[in-house]
N, C-alpha and C positions, 0 to 999 in steps of 0.2 A: 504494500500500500504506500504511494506516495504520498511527501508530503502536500504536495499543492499541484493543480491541475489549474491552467490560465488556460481558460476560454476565450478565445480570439487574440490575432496576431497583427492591433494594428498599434498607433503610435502609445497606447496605455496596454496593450498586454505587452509589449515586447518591453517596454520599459518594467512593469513589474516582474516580469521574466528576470531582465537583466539584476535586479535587486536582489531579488530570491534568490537567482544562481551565486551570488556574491555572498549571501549569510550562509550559504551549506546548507541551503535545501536541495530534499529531491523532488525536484520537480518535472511536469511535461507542461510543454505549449504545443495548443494546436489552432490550425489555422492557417489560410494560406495568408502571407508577410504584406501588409500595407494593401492588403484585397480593395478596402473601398475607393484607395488613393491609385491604384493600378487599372483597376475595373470599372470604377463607377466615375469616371471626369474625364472629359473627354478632352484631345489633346487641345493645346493652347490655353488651359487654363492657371492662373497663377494664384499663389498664395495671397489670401488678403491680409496675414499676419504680419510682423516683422520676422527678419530671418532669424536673429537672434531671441524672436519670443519663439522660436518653433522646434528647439532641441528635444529629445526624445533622451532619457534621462538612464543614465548610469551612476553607482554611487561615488567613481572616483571624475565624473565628468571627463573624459580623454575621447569621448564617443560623439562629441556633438556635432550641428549640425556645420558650425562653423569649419571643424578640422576635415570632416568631409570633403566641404568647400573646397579648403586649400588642398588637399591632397587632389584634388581632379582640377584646381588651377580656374574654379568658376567663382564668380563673388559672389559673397552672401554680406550687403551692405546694407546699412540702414537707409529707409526709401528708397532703396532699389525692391521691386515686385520679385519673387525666386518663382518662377515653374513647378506647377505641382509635379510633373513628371519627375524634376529634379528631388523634389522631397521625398518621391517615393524610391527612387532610385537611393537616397539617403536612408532611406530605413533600412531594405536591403542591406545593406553598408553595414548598417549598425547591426540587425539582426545575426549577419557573422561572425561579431567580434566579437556582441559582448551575450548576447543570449546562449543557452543550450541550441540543438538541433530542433528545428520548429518542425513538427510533424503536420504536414500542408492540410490531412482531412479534418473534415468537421466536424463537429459534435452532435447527434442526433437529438440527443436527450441526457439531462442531469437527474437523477433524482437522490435521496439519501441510503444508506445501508447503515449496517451495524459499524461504528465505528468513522463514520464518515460520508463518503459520498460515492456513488457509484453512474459512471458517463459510458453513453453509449457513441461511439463513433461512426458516420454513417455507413460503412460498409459491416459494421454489427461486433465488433468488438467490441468488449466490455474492459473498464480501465478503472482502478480506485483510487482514492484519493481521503487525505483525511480534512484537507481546504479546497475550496475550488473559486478561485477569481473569475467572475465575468467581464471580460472586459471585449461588449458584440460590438462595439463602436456606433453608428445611428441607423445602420441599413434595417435592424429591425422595427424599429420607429417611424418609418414613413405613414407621412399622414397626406393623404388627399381627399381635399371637400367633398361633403358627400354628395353633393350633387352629382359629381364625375363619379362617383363610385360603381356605376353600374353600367360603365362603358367597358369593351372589353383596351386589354393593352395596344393592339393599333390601331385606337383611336386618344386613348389616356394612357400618360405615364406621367412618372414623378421624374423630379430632375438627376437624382441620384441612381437613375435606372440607364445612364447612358454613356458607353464606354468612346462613342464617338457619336454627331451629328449628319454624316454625310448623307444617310437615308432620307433628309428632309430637304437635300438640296434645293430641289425644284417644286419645295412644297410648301403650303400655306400653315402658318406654327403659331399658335396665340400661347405665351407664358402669362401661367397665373403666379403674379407675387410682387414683393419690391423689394426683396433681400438681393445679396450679391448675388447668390444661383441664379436667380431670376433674371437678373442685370445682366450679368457675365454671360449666362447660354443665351439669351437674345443676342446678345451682343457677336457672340462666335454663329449663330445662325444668319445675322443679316452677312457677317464677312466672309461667307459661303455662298452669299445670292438667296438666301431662302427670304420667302417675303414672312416678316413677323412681328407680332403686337405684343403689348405689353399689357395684361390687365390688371389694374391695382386698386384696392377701397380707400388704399390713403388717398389725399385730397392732394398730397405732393411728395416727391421722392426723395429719401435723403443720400445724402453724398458724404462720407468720410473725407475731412480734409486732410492737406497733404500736412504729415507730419514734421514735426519741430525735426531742425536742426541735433542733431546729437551733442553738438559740443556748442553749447550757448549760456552767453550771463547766467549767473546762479540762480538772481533771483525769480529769471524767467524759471528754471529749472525749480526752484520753491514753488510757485506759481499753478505749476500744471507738469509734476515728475515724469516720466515715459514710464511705462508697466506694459506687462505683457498683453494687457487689454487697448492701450491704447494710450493718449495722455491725460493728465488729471487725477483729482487724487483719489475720486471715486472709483476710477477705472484699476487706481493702485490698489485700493484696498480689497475687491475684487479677487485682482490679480496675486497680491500678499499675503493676504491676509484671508484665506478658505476657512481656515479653522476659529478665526472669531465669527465668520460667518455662521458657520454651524451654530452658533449660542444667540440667534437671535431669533423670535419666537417665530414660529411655524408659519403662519400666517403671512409674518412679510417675507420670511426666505422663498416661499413659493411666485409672492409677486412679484418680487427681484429679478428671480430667475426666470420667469414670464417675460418681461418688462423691458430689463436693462439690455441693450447694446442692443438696440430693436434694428430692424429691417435698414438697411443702410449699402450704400456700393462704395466698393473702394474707390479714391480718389482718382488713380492711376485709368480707370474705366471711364470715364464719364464722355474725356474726348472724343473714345470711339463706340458710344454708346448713344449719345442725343442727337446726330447728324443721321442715323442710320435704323432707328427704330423708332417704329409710333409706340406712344401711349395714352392708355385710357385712362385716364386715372377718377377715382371715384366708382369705378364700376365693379360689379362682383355677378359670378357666374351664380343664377340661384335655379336652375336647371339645365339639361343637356340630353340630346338625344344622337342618333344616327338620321343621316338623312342624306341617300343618296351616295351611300359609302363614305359623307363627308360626317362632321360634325357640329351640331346644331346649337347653340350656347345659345340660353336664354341669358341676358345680360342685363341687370338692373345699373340704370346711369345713376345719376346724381340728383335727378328729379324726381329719381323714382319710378318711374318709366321702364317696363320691361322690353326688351327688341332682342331680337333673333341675332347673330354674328355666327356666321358660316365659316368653317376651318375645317384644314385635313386633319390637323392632329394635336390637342392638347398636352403641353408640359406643365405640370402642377410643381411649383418652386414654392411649396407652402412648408417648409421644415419639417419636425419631427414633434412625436410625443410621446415620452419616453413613460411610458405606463407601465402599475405593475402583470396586466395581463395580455402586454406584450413580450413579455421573457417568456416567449415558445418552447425556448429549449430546454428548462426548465420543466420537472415533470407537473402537472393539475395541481398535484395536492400540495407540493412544496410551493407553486407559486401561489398560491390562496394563501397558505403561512404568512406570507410577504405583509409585516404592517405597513401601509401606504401613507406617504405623506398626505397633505391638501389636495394636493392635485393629482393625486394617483400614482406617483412614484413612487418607487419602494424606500422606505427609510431608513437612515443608516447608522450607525454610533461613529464616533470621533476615529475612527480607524477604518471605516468604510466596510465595515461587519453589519451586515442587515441584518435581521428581525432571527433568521434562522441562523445560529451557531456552526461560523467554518463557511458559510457563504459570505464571501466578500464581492462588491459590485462596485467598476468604476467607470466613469467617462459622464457621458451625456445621461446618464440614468442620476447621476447623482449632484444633478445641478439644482435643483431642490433644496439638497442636504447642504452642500460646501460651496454654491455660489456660480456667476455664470462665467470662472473659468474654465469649468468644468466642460464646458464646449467645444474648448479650445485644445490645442495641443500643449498649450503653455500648462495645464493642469495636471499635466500627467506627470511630472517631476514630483508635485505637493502628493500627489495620490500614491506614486511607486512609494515614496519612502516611508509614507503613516499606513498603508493599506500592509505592506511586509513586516512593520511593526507590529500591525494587528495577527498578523496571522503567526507570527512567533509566538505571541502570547498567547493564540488559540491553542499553539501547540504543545505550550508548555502547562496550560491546564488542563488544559483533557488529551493525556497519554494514551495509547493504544489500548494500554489494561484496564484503564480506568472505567469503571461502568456507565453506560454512555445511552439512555432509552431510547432508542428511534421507532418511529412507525413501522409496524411490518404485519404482515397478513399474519391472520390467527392473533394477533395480541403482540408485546413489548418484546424486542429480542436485544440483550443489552450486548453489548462490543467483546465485554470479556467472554459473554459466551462464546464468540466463535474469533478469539483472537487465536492468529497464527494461522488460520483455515483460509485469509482472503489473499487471490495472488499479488504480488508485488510489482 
């Protein structure tokens, strides 16, 4: 039985990998390495981070994203945009230096056993574990309006569902959203010729400005500090400070993390985004049908007014929502366990230990709990090193012998009953 099993291989399990392997755990990662940043963004997309907020976290830092950089002789500068491709090419990088061998299949199903936790993989092997980190990144999260929900996929998809564009060359494309996904994929569909709108309820778009200088007067630097979020101090503490977030009552952590660092396009976007894309703004899709193998959008403007707008194919760039009864992989009854925060996420203690003992949960699930860097790659540093903290301490209070009650058919089967019987 291992000690810890990390579910998924992207910028937060390879970094809690990398921690884990560093304290003398045994552990396995599975997962194919930087999957959403590989598969799901299609090429010409760039970071909206900074480079330097975007390192993927080892406990002696020699892994970042910067040495990368220099080793392959590409800048990673401040205000300058970095290529997702490059970032994910950087994980990779990282994944063989500082991680264990990442076993690329994927986990069918988690559920618990005597003594721990038992993962099915999907080609049906069974693996134990006595922690198991989730860390699925957002692909299980995708939310799209219900309106669109009853279209099939060529007609509706979500933004994260596309590993390139070209299929929509010579085709009619309406984005629902005003976030960067939204911005950004319009933006690489009009510079491919594809004719496409923008549909948004805000009344106007916001733009990230271009940020401060690096090296500027102090007192501007007092003023509005740079943090992984962006500049300002709110955006610092955020950024800094996850774990006083956790101590601040339920209520506002959920609207926080609702809230802050709302819909917005990177700066670096805008020149080749407003010359080359219409938008609606004010308007919201409040039904949809097929029609004529095209697709039918009912469209409510600004007056109110509902009107028909005909398209070949809808991209929904409306985020995620990280709920407790989207953790699929997760067997029923352990994800029912899950106490939910406010707003449906699962909730977590100071070490990113949820509700169920030996389940630990990080990334975008736990933006709720520790705040909305939690979205970002910049969080996974705060999370690799309290999240393997937590899980030492799981380890060192409930030992394999230790009698341990888990669910099991027929009634309670405790760990020491059948310690030494489960494979390694």
């Amino acid at each position: 039985m291992d000690d810890l099993l990390v579910v998924g291989a992207g910028p937060y399990g390879l970094s809690i990998a990398a921690h884990a392997a560093a304290a003398g755990m045994d552990l396995r990662v599975f997962g194919r390495p930087m999957a959403s940043w590989r598969d799901h963004m299609p090429p010409g997309m760039f970071l909206k981070s900074e480079p330097w907020a975007s390192h993927l976290s080892d406990p002696d830092r020699r892994h970042g994203l910067d040495a990368y950089c220099a080793s392959r002789g590409l800048p990673a500068r401040h205000g300058v945009p970095l290529p997702v491709r490059t970032f994910a090419e950087y994980g990779l990088w990282f994944a063989e230096r500082a991680v264990p061998a990442v076993d690329e299949r994927s986990i069918g199903s988690v559920t618990t056993c005597p003594g721990g936790f038992r993962a099915v993989t999907e080609d049906g092997e069974s693996l134990y574990a006595r922690a198991v980190a989730l860390a699925v990144g957002v692909l299980p999260f995708v939310d799209v309006p219900a309106p669109l929900r009853g279209l099939g996929p060529e007609h509706v998809s979500h933004s994260s569902h596309h590993a390139e564009l070209t299929r929509f060359r010579d085709g009619d494309v309406t984005v629902i959203g005003a976030g960067q996904a939204a911005l950004e994929t319009a933006a690489l569909l009009a510079e491919q010729g594809t004719r496409v709108r923008v549909l948004a309820r805000a009344g106007a778009l916001a733009w990230n400005g271009l940020p401060p200088a690096w090296e500027r007067p102090w007192w501007q630097s007092v003023r509005a500090p740079h943090s992984g979020l962006g500049p300002g101090w709110r955006n610092w503490s955020y950024s800094e400070l996850p774990g006083a977030f956790r101590r601040l009552p339920e209520a506002t952590r959920s609207r926080v993390a609702k809230t802050a660092l709302g819909p917005a396009g990177a700066w670096w976007l805008r020149d080749r985004f407003e010359p080359s894309v219409e938008v609606l703004l004010g308007h919201e899709a409040v039904g949809a049908r097929t029609a004529g193998g095209r697709v039918r959008l009912e469209v409510r403007g600004p007056s109110g007014v509902v009107e028909p707008l005909l398209t070949d194919h809808v991209i929904a760039a409306t985020g995620f929502r990280a709920t407790c009864d989207r953790l699929r992989v997760l067997a029923p009854d352990l994800r029912a366990a899950l106490l939910p925060c406010a707003d449906g996420s699962p909730d977590v203690g100071r070490d990113f230990e949820s509700s169920w003992p030996g389940l630990f949960l990080a990334g975008l699930v736990t933006a709720s709990a520790f705040g909305p860097s939690m979205r970002f790659v910049h969080g996974a540093s705060y999370t690799a090193d309290r999240l393997v903290r937590g899980v030492r301490r799981h380890l060192r209070q409930r030992p394999l012998v230790e009698p341990v009650v888990v669910p099991a058919p027929g009634g309670p089967v405790t760990a020491a009953a059948v310690s030494g019987t489960l494979p390694r």
